[in-house]
C-alpha positions in Angstrom: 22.6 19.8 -10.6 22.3 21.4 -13.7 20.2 18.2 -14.9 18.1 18.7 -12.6 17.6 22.0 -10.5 14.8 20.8 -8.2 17.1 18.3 -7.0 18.3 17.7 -3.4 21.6 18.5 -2.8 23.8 17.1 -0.3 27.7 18.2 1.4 29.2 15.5 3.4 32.7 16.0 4.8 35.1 13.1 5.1 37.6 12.2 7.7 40.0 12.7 4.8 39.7 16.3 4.6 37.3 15.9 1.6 34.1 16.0 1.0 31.4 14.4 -1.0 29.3 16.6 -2.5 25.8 15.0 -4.5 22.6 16.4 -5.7 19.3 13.6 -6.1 16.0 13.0 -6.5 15.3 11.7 -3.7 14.8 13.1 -0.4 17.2 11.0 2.0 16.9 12.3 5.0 16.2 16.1 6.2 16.6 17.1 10.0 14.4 20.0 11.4 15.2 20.5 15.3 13.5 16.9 16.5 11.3 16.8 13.4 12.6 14.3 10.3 11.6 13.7 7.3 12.1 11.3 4.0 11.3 11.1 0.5 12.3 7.3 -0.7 11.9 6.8 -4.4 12.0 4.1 -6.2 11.0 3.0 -9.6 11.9 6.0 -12.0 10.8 7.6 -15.6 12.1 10.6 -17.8 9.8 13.7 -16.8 8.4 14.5 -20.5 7.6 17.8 -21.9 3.8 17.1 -23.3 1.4 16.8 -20.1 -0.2 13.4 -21.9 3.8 11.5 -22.2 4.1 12.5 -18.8 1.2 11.3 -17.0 1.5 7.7 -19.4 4.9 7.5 -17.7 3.4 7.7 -14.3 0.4 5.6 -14.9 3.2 2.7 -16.2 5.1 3.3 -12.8 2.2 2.9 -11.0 0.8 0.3 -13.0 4.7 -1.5 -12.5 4.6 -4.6 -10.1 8.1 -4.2 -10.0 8.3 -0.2 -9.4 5.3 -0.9 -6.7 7.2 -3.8 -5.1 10.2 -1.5 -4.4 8.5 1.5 -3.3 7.2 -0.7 -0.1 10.9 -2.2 0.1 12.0 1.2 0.3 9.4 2.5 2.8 10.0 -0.5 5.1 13.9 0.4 5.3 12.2 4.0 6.0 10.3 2.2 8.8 12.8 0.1 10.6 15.3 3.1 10.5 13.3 5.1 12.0 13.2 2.8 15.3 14.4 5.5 17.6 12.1 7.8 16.0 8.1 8.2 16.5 7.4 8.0 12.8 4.2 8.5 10.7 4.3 6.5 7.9 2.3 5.8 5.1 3.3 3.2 2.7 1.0 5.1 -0.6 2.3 8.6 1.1 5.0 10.5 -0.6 6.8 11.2 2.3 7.5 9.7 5.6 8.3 11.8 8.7 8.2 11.3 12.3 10.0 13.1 15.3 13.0 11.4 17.3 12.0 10.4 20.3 15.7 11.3 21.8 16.8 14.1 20.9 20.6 13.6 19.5 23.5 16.0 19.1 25.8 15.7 15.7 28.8 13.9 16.4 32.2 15.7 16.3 34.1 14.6 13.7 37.5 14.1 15.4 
């Protein structure tokens, strides 16, 4: 986290008694009463600290057949998980979200 402070940080308990804490990029999944939403990434670069490196490193990601090719793999996972869900997606969007169309409690963990 200290790597990166806008990242999204994450606290999963484990039937154990522990719990796996983790901090990312990416936006897996957030849960707003019935509302979802996703950020998938995929391809990445180093941010860089002059404006012109940095916007080079995103034009090669964009320009990457590779980086492009896994950002639709990725948005097509988004897709067919959210089958229960009514989602809005957008393959060249930066975020997928969608409401579930039956509403679901959390699960107790015992």
């Amino acid at each position: 986290m200290a790597q990166n402070p806008a990242s999204f940080n994450f606290h999963v308990p484990l039937p154990d008694g522990g719990v796996l804490l983790g901090a990312s990029p990416e936006l897996l999944l957030r849960k707003e009463g019935d509302h979802y939403s996703s950020l998938p990434l995929a391809g990445s670069a180093r941010r860089q600290p002059d404006d012109v490196l940095d916007r080079e490193a995103g034009n090669r990601l964009l320009a990457s057949e590779k980086d492009r090719h896994e950002h639709e793999l990725v948005t097509q996972v988004d897709e067919a998980d959210a089958g229960a869900a009514q989602p809005t997606v957008n393959p060249t969007a930066d975020t997928a979200t969608g409401e579930h169309a039956n509403p679901v409690a959390p699960r107790d963990p015992d």
